[in-house]
N, C-alpha and C positions, 0 to 999 in steps of 0.2 A: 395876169391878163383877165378881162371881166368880162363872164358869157356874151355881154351885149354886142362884143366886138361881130361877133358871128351870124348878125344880125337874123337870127331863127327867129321863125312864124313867131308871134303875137303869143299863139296858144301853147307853145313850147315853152316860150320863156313863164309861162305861168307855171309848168309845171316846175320848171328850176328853183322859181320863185319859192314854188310852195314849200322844197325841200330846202330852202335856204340856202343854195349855193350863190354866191358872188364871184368865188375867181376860181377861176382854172388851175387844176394842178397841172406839173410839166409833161406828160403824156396827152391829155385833151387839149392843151395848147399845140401840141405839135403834130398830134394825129388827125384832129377835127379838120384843118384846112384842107386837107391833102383826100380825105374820103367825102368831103362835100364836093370836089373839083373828080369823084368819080374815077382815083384815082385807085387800082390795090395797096393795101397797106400793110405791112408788119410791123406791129407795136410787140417792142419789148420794156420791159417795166417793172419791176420788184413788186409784189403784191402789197397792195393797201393804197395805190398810187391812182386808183380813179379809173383804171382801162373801162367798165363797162358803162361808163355814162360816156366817154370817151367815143362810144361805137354807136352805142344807144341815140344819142341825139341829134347825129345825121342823118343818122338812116328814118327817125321820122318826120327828119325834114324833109328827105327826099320820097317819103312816101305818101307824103299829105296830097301831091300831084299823082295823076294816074287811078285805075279801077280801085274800088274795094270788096272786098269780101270776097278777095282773094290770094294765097297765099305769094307776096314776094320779097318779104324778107325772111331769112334761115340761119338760126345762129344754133350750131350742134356745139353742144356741151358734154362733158367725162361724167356728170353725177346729178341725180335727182336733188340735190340739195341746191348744184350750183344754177339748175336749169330752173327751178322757184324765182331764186332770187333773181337770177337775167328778165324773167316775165313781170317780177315786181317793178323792177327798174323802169320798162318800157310802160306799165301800168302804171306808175307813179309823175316819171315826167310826160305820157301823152296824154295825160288825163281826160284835157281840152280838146283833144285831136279828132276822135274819136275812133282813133286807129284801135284796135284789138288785136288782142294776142293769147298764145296757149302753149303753156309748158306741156310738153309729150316725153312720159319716159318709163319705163315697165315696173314692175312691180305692184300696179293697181289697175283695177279692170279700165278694158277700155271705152267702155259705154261711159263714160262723163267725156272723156275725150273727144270722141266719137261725136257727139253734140254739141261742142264747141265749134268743133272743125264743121258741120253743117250747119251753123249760123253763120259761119262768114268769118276768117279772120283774115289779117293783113302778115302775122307776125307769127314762126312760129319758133320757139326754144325747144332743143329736142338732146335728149340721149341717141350715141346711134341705133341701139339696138333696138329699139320701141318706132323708132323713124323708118327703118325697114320694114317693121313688120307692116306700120301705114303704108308705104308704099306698096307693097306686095298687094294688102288691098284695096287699092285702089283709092283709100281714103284721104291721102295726101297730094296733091300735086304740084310738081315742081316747075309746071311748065311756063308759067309767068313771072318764075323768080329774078329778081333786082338783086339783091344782095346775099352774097353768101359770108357768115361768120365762122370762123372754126376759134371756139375759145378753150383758152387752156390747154393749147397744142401737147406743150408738152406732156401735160397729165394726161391725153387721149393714147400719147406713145407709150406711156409707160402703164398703162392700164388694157394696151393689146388691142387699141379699136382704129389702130388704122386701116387691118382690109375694109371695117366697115365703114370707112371715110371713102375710102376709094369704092366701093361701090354704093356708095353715096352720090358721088360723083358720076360717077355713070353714067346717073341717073337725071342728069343736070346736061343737056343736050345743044343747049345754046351759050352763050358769052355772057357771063354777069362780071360785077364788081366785087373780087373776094381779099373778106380782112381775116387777118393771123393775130391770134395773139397769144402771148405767153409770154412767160418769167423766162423760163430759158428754153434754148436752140440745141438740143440735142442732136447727133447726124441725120438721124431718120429722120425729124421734123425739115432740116434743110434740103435735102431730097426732095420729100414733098413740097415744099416749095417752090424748086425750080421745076415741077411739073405744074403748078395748078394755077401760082399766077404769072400776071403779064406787065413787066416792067415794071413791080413794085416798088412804092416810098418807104424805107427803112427808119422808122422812131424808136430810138434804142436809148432808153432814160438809164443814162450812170450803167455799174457794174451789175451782175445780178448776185446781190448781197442782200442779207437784212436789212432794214431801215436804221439808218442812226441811230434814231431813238429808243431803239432797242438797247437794252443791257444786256449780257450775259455771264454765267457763272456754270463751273462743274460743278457736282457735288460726289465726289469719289465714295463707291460704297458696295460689300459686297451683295451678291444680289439677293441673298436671303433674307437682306437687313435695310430692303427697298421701301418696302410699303410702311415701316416703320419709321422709319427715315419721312418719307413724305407726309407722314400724318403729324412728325414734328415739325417741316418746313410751312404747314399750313398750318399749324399752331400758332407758331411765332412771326408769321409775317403777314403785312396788312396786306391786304387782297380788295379788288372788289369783283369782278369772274374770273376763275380759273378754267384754263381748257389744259386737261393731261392727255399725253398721246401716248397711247401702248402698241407694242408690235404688232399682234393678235387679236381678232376676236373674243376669245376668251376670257385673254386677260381684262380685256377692257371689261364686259362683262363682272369676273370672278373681283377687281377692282372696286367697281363702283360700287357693289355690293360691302366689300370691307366698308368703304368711306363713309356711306351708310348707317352702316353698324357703327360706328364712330361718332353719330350725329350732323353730321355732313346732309347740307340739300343738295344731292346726286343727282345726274342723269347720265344716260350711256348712249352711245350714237359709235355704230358699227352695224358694216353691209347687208348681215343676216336679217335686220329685224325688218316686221312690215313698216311699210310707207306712212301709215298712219304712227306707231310708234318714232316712228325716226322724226317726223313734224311734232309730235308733242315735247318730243326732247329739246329742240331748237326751239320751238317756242318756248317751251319753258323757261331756258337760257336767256334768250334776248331778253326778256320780260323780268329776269331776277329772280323766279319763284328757284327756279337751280342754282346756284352759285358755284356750282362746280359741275362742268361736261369731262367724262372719262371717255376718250373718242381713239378709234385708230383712223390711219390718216384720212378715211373718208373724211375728213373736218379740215385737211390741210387746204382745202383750194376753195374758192366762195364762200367760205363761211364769216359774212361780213356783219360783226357784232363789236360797233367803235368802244366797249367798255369792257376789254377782254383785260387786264391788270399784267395778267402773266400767262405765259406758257411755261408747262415742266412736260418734260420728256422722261417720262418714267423709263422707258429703252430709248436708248439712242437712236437715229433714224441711221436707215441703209446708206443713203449717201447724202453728200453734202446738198444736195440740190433738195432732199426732202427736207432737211435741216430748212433751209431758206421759206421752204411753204409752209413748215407747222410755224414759225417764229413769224412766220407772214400777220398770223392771225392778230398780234399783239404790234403795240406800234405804230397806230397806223393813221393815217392823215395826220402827220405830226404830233400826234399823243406818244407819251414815254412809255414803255413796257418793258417786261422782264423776261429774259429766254433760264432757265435753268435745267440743267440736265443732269438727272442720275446714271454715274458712268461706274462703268466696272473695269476691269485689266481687261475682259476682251475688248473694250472700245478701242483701244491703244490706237491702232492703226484709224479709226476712222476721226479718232479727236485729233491726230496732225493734220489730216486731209481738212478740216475746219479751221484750226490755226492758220493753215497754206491759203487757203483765200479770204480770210480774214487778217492777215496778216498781221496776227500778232497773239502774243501765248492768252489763252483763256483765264479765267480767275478762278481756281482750287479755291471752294469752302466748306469747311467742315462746322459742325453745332459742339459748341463745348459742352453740352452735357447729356449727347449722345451715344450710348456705347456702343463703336464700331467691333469691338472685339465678340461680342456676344455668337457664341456658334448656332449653326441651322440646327433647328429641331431632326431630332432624329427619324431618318427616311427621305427629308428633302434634300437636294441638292444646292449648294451654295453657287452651280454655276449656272450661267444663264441657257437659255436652249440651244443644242446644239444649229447649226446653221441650215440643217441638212433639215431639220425639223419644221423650216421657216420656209415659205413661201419664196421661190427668188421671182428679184425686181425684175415687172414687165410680163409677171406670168399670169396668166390668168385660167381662174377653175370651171372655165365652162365650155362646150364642145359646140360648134357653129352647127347651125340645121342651113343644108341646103336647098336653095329655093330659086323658082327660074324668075326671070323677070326682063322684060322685053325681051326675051331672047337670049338673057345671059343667066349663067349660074349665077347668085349669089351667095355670100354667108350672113345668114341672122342670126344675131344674138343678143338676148337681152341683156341692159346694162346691170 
């Protein structure tokens, strides 16, 4: 289907123009009618599928009518990464419009923020926990909001910020138009949505699977004999970006460093580091000056980079559902990519749970002229962390500060 169907302002379709898009993938064909008729919508969709232009280019059609330079579109986002790229999107197709917009999300002072939001915007992309604290002062107001977006549902569940959804909501006093969206529908997430919207339209593209064009392979290996293992897998195979996903912080760190030392153009992208580092790594990446991002999964959700070649899973992910969002990364608007994963005997259980909805056995490869028998240096362990040592999914390390607000408790906390 070709945007022109949707007959958007003059000034919109320049900006599609400008980015080159012609036809519609099958979530913006089937989401777009249904939120221009002002409708709530829940879009479900496998990542790489187009959802944020999908959202994005109603909502500034429907906001080119009405006040400006003031806030009534609200799209809360899980991560300062993905909350960039959603402001890019609106900044790139409303070019013409002359709607404005401002990623809000903690980690960096709030005086540039702060200045945005008093010039006037229309649009704002926000973390919740930086969206609270605007609220609290007064800096944010939600009282003329049109549209509410919650993106990336389920990565907000599982990242522990739904009290601050819900008092988010709260704070939202009148009847707007609210869109959902995510890869998958965890319980909690449908919960919340038979509380928040009101006779929503259901667009549910296919299963939520990787993309086709995704490949994938195990590569069985004990875990002492990982990082060796992968600095042959990227010896011998043409590449043009790799993005590796490690469990830990740490590792990602203590990683990129080896690859490094190997000759590798490295970057690392994990929670701990400031804002400013974590932009120079992505930048880097999209641009090629890195050719290799060593990320834990802060990189599974928005990080839309069309020349990502392969993903390798240096650990296995927790479950299958993060399985689907790191491999999200590769694959995507019909380009081919490669899923690879270094497994060890304790994957066992979680590589059938992948066969089972992938339905069908993985591909086992090994390198012939890697010695898998070589033992661990003496003092480390050839097994991988105990479980107990790992973060469990959905938990999250930080304690809510409570705060009043019209009259009610709240919890703030930064993302």
């Amino acid at each position: 289907m070709s945007f022109k169907t949707f007959n958007f302002h003059p000034d919109i379709m320049a900006g599609v123009r400008a980015l080159g898009y012609t036809e519609t993938t099958p979530i913006q064909a089937q989401a777009i009618p249904p939120i221009m008729q002002g409708r709530d919508v829940i879009g479900l969709a496998q990542t790489g599928t187009g959802k944020t232009a999908a959202f994005v280019l109603p909502i500034l059609q429907s906001l080119l009518s009405g006040p400006r330079g003031r806030v009534r579109a609200l799209v809360i986002s899980p991560t300062r990464e993905l909350a960039e790229q959603t402001c890019e999107a609106f900044n790139d197709l409303g070019r013409r419009t002359g709607l404005q917009s401002v990623a809000i999300y903690g980690g960096v002072n709030m005086d540039q923020q702060l200045r945005r939001l008093r010039n006037g915007v229309e649009i704002v992309v926000a973390c919740p926990g930086r969206l609270l604290d605007h609220l609290w002062k007064g800096t944010v107001s939600l009282s003329e909001l049109k549209v509410l977006v919650i993106d990336e549902a389920d990565r907000m569940f599982d990242m522990g910020f739904l009290p601050d959804i819900r008092n988010i909501l709260e704070c939202i006093l009148h009847e707007r138009q609210t869109l959902l969206f995510s890869a998958t529908m965890p319980a909690g997430i449908r919960r919340l949505v038979h509380e928040i919207l009101r006779d929503p339209v259901t667009v549910q593209i296919g299963r939520t699977l990787p993309a086709r064009t995704v490949s994938h392979a195990l590569f069985p290996v004990q875990q002492h004999l990982k990082t060796a293992l992968l600095k042959e897998i990227l010896k011998k195979t043409q590449t043009e970006s790799v993005l590796i996903f490690t469990r830990t912080k740490h590792r990602t760190e203590r990683l990129a460093q080896q690859l490094i030392r190997a000759g590798y153009p490295v970057a690392s992208l994990q929670g701990d580091m400031p804002q400013n580092r974590r932009q120079a790594a992505l930048d880097g990446f999209r641009d090629g000056s890195y050719k290799i991002l060593v990320a834990t999964d802060i990189a599974a959700r928005g990080l839309d980079v069309l020349r990502i070649s392969h993903v390798i899973n240096y650990d296995m992910p927790a479950s299958t559902d993060d399985y689907i969002h790191r491999i999200g990364r590769t694959g995507r608007v019909n380009k081919s990519g490669d899923a690879l994963t270094l497994v060890t005997s304790a994957d066992a259980s979680r590589i059938r749970d992948l066969e089972q909805i992938l339905s069908a056995p993985l591909e086992r490869r090994t390198l012939p002229d890697f010695d898998y028998t070589k033992s661990a240096p003496e003092g480390e362990s050839s097994r991988p962390p105990r479980p107990s040592q790992q973060r469990a999914p959905g938990k999250i390390a930080r304690k809510p500060l409570f705060r009043t607000l019209n009259g009610r408790s709240i919890a703030v906390a930064k993302p």
